[in-house]
C-alpha positions as CSV (number, residue, x, y, z in Angstrom):
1,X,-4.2,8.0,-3.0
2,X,-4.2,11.2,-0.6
3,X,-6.8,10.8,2.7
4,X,-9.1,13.3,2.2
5,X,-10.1,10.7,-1.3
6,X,-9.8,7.2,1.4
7,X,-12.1,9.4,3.6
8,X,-14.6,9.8,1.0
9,X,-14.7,6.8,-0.3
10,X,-15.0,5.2,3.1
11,X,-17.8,7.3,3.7
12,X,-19.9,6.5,0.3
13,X,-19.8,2.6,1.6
14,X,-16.9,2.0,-1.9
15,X,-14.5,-0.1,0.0
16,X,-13.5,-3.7,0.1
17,X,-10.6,-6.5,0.6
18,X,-9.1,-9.4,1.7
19,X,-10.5,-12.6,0.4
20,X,-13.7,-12.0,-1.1
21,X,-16.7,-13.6,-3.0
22,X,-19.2,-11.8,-5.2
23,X,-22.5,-13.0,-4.3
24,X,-25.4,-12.2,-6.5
25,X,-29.4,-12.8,-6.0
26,X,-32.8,-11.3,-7.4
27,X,-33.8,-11.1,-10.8
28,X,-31.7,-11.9,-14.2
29,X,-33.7,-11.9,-17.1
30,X,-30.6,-9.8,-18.9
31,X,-28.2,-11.8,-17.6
32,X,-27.5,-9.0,-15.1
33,X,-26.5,-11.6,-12.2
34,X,-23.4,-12.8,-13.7
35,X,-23.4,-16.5,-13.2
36,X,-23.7,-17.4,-17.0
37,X,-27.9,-18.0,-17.4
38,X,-31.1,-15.9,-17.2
39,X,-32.7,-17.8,-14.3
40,X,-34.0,-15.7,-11.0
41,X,-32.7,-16.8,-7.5
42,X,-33.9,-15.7,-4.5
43,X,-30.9,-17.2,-2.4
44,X,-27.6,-15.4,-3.0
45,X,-25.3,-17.4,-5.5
46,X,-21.5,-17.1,-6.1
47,X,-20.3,-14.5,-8.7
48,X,-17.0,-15.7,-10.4
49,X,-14.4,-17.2,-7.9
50,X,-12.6,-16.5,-4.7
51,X,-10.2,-13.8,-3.7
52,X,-11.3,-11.5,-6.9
53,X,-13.9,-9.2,-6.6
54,X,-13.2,-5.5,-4.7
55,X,-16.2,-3.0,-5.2
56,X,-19.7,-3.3,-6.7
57,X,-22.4,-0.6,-8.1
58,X,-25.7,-1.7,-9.7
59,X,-28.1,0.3,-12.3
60,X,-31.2,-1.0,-14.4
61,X,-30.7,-4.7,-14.6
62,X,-26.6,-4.8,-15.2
63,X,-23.6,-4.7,-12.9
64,X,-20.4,-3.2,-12.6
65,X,-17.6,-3.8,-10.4
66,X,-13.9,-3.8,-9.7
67,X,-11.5,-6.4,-8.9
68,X,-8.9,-6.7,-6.7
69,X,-6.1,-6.4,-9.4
70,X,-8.1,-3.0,-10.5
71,X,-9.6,-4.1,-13.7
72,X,-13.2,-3.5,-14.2
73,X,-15.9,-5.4,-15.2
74,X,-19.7,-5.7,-16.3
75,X,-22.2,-7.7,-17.1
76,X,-26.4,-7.7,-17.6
77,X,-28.0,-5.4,-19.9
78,X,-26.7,-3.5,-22.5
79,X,-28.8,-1.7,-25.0
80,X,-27.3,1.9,-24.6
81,X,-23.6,0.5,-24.0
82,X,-23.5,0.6,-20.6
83,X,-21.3,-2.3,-20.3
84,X,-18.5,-0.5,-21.6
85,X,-17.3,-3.2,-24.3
86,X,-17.8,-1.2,-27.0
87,X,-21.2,-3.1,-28.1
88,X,-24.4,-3.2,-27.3
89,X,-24.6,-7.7,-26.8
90,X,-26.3,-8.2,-23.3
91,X,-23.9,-10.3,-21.6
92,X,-24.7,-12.9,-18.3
93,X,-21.1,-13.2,-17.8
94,X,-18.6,-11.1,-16.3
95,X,-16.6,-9.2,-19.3
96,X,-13.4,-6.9,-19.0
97,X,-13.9,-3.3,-19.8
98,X,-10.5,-2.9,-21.7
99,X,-7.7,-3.6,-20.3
100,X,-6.4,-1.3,-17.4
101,X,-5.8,-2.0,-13.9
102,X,-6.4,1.5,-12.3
103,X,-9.7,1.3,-12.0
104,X,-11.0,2.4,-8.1
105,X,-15.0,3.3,-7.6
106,X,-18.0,2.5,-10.0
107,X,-21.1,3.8,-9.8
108,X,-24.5,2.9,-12.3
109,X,-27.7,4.5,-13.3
110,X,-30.6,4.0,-15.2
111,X,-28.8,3.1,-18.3
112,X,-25.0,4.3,-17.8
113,X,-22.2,3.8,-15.7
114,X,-19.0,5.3,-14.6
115,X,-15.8,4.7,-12.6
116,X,-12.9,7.2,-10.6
117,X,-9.5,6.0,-11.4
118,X,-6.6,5.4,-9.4
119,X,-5.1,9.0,-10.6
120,X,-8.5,11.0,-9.7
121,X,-9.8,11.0,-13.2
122,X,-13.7,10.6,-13.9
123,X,-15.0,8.5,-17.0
124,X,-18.6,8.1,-17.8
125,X,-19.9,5.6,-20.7
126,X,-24.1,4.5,-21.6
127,X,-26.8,6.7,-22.3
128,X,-26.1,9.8,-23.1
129,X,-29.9,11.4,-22.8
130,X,-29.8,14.7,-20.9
131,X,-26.2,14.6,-20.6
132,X,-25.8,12.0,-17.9
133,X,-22.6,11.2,-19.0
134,X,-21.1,14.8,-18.1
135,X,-19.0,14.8,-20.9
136,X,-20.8,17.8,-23.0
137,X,-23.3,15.6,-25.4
138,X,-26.0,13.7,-25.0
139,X,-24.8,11.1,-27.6
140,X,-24.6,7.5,-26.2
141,X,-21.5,5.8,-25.8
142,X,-20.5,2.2,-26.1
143,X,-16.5,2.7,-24.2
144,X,-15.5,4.8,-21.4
145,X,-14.8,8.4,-21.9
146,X,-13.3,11.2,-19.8
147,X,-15.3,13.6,-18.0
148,X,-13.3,16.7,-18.4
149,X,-9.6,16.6,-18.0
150,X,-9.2,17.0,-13.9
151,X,-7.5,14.5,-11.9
152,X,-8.8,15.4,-8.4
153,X,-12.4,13.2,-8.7
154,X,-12.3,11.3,-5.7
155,X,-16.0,9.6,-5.6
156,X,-19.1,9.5,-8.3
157,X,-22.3,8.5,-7.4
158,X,-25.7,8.0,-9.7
159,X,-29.0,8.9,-9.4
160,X,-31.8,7.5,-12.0
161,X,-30.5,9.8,-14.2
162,X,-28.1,12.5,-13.0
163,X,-24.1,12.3,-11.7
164,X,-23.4,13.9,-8.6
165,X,-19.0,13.6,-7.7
166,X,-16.9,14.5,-4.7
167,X,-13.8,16.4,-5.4
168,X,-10.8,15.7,-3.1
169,X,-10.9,19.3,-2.2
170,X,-14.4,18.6,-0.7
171,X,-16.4,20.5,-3.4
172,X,-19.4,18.9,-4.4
173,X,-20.3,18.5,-8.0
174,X,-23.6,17.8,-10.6
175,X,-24.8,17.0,-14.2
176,X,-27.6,15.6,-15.9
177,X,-31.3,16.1,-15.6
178,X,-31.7,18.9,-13.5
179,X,-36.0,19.2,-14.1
180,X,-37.0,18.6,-10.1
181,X,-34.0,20.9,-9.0
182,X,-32.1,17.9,-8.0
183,X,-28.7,19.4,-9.2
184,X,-29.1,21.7,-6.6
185,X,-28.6,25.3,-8.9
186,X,-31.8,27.3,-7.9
187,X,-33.4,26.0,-11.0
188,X,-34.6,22.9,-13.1
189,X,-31.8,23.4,-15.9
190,X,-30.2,20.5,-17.4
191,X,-26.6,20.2,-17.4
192,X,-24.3,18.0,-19.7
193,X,-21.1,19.1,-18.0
194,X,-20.2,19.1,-13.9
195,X,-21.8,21.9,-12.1
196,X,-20.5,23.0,-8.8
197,X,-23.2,22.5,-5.9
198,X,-22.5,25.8,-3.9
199,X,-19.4,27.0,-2.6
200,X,-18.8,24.8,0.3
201,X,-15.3,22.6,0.5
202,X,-16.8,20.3,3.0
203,X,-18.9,17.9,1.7
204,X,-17.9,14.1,2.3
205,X,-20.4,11.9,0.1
206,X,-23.6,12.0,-2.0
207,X,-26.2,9.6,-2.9
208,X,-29.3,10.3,-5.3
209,X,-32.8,8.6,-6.4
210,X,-34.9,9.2,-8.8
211,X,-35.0,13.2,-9.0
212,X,-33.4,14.3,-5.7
213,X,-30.1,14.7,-4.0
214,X,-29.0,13.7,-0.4
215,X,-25.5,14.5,0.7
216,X,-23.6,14.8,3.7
217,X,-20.7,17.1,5.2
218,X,-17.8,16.5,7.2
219,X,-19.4,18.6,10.1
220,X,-22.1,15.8,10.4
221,X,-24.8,17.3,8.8
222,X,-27.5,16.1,5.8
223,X,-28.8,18.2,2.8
224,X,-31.0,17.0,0.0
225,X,-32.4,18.6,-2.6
226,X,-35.2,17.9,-6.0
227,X,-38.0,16.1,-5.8
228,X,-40.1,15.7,-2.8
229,X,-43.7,14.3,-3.7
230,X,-43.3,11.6,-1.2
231,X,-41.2,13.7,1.6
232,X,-38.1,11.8,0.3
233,X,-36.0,15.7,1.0
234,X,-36.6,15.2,4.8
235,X,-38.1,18.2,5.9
236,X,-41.8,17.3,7.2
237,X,-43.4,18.3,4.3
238,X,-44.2,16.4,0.4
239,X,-43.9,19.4,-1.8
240,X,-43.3,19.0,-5.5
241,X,-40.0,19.9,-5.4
242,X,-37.0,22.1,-4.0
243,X,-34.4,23.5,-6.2
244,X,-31.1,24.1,-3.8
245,X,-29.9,21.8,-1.2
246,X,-30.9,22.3,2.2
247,X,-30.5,20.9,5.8
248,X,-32.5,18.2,6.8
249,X,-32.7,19.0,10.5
250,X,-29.9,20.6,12.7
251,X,-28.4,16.8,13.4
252,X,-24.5,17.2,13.6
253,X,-24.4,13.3,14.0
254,X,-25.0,12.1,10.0
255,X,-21.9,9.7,8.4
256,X,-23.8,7.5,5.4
257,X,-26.5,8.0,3.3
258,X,-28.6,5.9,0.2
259,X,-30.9,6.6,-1.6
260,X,-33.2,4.7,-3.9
261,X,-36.1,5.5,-6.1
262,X,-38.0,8.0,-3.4
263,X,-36.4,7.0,0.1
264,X,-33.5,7.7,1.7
265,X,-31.7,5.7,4.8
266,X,-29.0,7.3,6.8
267,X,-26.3,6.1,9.5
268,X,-25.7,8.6,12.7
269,X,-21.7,7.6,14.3
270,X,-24.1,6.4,16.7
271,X,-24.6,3.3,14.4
272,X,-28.6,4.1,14.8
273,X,-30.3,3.8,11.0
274,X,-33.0,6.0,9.9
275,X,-35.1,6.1,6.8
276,X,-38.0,8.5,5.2
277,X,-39.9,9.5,1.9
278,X,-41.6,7.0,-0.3
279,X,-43.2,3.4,1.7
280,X,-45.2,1.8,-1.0
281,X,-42.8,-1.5,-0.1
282,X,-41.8,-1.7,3.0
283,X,-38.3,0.5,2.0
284,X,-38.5,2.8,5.1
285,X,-38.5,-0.3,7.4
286,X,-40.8,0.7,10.1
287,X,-42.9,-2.2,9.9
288,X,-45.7,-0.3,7.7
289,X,-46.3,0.9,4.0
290,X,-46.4,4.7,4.9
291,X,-44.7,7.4,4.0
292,X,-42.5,9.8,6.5
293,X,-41.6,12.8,5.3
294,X,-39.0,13.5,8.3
295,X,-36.3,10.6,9.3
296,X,-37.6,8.1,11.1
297,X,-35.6,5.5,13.2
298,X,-35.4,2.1,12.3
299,X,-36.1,-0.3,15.5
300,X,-33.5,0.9,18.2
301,X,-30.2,-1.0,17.6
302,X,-27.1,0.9,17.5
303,X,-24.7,-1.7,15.5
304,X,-25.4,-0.7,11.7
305,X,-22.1,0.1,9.6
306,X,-23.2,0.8,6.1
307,X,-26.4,1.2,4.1
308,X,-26.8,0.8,0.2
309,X,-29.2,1.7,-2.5
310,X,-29.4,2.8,-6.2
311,X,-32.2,2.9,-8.5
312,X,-34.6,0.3,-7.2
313,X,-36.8,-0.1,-3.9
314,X,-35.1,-1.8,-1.7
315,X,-32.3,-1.4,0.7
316,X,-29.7,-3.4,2.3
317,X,-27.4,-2.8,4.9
318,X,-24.2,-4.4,6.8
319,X,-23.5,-4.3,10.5
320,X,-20.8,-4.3,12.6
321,X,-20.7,-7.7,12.9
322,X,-20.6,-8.5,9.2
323,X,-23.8,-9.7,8.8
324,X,-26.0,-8.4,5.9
325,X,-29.7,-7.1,6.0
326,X,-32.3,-6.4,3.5
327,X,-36.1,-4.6,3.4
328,X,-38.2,-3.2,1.0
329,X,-39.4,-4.6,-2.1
330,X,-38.6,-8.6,-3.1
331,X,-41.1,-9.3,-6.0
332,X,-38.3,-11.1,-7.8
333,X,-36.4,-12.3,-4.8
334,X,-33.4,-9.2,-4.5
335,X,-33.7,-9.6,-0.7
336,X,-31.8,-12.6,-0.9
337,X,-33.8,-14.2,2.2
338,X,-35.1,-17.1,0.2
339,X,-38.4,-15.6,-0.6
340,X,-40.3,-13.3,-3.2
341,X,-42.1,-11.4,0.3
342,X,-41.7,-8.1,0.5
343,X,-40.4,-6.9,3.8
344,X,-41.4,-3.8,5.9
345,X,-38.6,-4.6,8.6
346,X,-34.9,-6.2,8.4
347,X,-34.7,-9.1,7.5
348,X,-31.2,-11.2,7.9
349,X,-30.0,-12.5,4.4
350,X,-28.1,-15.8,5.6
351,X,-25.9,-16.8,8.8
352,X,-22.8,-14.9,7.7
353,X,-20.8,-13.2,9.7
354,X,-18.3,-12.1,7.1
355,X,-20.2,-9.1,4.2
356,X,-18.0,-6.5,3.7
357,X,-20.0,-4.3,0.9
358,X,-23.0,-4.8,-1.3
359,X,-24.7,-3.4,-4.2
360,X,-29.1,-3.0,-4.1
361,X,-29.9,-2.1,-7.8
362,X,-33.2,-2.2,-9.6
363,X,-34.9,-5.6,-8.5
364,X,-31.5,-7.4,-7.9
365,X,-28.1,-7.5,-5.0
366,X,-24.8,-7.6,-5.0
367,X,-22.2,-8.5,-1.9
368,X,-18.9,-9.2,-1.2
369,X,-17.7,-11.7,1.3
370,X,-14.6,-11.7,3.2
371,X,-13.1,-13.8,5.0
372,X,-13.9,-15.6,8.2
């Protein structure tokens, strides 16, 4: 694997190792927790067994993830294929998705999923609908599938229901439901094939909600991009939305980025973490329900590692110390902190000392422990 792709994938938060533990909490009415029933927990549980799972990525009540031996593996909801099995059977156990072991950084929306390889190839499987899957259609599909025929993909990254991918030559890339301008082309069209972003060879990671685009460039800086009616683009302003990415700010100082359904949280190399755009639960975590249209710091400590966030509304985030934080919405108990309370500040999820990645989908959580 060449550095520039380590580099990227460092910075979208896609790492993992040692000896690990998938742990899983929130809801699992589809099975989409992986410990064999339907039952909700609001306490993490263990996923599987020891010293197997590497890297996680959540959509719309399923879970994908790769193991250390670089098989891959879903489970949870399944009624466009997005498990990857060739079927559409819900499943509330891990299953294999075929048989390879070169499998490197998954990634889920709404209803489909995708995973980089080992040899920089992209493949896309799920619903198809406004060509989410990049490969040309908008046919769903029940078994992974190439996305083109390059090999120089180096991370993918979902939002409700567009792809945005990192080339290893830094180029940033787009596809899928373009209406709020969130594929960053100077218009609303929708794409069923990658779309360059630009002309720019330095971007290092991208994360996307639910009709906007945040990503970041090695120089430091932050750009977003789609749909703003809750400020979620950064600016100091809710407009409807913005059709090509632009800076949020003149910060030099940016290294990881999430974004969920409207809000986005954001590490500086200081290891300060900010947060703006939609409030409703608590997901900015300032200790309120508003909304901030510019980023806003969350309390003043300067020890956070790694933030994470797909579809749903809530965050959670890792510090340098290995311990693992949550906020936002917890209706069904995705915080992991024993409760179904939302939360408008950080809340610790357990005594550990030893997370090393996790996954916030839509009402559920993923982590990975490591060892002590």
């Amino acid at each position: 694997m060449t550095n520039i792709r380590r580099a990227l994938q460092a910075a979208a938060g896609a790492g993992g190792g040692g000896t690990i533990s998938g742990m899983a909490s929130g809801t699992n009415g589809d099975g989409q927790l992986g410990l064999g029933n339907t039952t909700n927990y609001s306490s993490p549980v263990l996923v599987g067994t020891k010293d197997t799972w590497s890297k996680l990525g959540g959509g719309r009540s399923a879970t994908i993830a790769v193991k250390a031996d670089g098989t891959l593996w879903m489970w949870g909801r399944n009624n466009k294929g997005q498990l990857g099995d060739g079927s559409v059977t819900y499943r509330c156990l891990p299953t294999q998705v075929g048989a390879l072991e070169n499998w490197l950084q998954p990634a889920m929306g709404f209803e489909f999923s995708g995973c980089t390889k080992t040899d920089g190839t992209l493949w896309t499987w799920g619903a198809g609908t406004n060509g989410v899957l990049g490969n040309g259609t908008a046919t769903d599909i029940s078994s992974p599938v190439q996305v083109g025929s390059l090999t120089d993909w180096a991370l993918v990254a979902f939002g409700t229901y567009h792809g945005m991918a990192v080339k290893t030559g830094g180029t940033l890339w787009a596809w899928g439901n373009g209406y709020w301008g969130n594929l960053g082309q100077g218009s609303s069209t929708t794409y069923s094939s990658p779309v360059q972003i630009g002309s720019a060879t330095t971007w290092l990671t991208a994360s996307g909600g639910y009709g906007f685009t945040t990503a970041i460039k090695t120089d430091g800086t932050i750009w977003a991009t789609g749909k703003n009616n809750f400020g979620q683009l950064g600016r100091g302003s809710a407009t409807a939305k913005e059709t090509s990415l632009a800076q949020i700010g003149g910060l030099t100082t940016w290294s990881k980025v999430a974004s969920i359904y409207g809000s986005t949280a954001a590490i500086k190399t200081d290891g300060t973490i900010w947060a703006w755009g939609r409030n409703n639960n608590g997901e900015l975590g300032q200790g309120t329900t508003a909304n901030k249209s510019s980023p806003v710091q969350i309390g003043a400590l300067t020890d956070w590692s790694r933030v994470y966030g797909t579809i749903g509304h809530h965050f959670l985030a890792i510090k340098t110390d290995g311990t693992l934080w949550g906020w936002g919405n917890n209706e069904s108990g995705e915080l992991g902190d024993g409760t179904t309370t939302k939360r408008s500040s950080p809340v610790q999820i357990g005594a550990l000392t030893t997370w090393l990645v996790a996954s916030a989908s839509y009402n559920c959580s993923m982590s990975l422990e490591g060892p002590p």
